[in-house]
N, C-alpha and C positions, 0 to 999 in steps of 0.2 A: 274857800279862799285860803293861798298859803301864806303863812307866816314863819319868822325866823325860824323857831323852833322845827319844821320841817327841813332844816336845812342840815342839822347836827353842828358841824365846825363853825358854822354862821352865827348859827343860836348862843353855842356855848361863847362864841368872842364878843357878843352882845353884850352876854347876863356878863360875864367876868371882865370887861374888858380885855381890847385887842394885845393890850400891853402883858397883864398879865396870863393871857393863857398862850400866847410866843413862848412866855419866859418857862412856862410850866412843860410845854411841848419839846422845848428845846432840853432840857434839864431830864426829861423823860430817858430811858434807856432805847438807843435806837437797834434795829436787828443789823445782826454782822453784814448782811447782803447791802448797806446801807453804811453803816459807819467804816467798812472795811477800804471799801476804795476811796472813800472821803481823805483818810487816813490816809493811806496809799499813794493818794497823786497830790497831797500836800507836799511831800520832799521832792518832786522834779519839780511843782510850781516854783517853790522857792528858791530851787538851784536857776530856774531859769529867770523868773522874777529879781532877785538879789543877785545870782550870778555867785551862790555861796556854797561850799561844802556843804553837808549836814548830816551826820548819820553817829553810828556809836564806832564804827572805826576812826572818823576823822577826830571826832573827840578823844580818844585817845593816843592819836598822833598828837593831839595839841597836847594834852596832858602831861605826855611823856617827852616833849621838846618845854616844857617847862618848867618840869622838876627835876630831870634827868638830864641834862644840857652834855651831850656827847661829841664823841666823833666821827659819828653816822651820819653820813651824806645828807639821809630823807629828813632826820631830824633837828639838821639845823638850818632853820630859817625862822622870819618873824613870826612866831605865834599869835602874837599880843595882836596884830592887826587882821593876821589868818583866821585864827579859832578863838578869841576871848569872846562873842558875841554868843558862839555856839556852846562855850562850855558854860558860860553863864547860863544858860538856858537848861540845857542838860541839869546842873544846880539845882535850878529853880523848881525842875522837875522830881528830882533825888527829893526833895525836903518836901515837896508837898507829898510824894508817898513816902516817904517815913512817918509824914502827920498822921495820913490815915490810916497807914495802920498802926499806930503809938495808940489812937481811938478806940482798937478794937480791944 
């Protein structure tokens, strides 16, 4: 007769709960063939989804139409409603790795 335990993924979401072995699987290092394109087709979802810029050159367009307010054609227009959502983001990313590696 089969039981959970012949199942491997079954078994272990049984004994540990389904909640925490998601949490530990996901948390896990995934292989590049895998987290690569996940990665990858995040930024045109989101251009197409939001309909929003996103990358490290538009971040810098905004950056540099915000601190630098010139007389260059590209760079004067609204930032604040353009790029604030993205550089905040970008931010938020810069400081969480500075934490981890301040960690090591």
């Amino acid at each position: 007769m089969l039981s959970l335990r012949h199942f491997g993924i079954c078994a272990r979401a049984a004994t540990q709960g389904l909640h925490d072995y998601m949490c530990t699987w996901l948390a896990a290092p995934w292989p590049w063939y895998v987290a690569g394109p996940i990665i990858g087709l995040f930024v045109p979802v989101l251009l197409l989804v939001g309909n929003k810029q996103f990358g490290i050159s538009s971040n810098l367009r905004h950056l540099y139409s915000a601190l630098l307010p010139g007389k260059i054609e590209y760079f004067r227009y609204d930032w604040k409603s353009a790029g604030l959502w993205s550089l905040a983001f970008v931010i938020l990313m810069l400081g969480n790795l500075g934490r981890s590696l301040e960690r090591r």
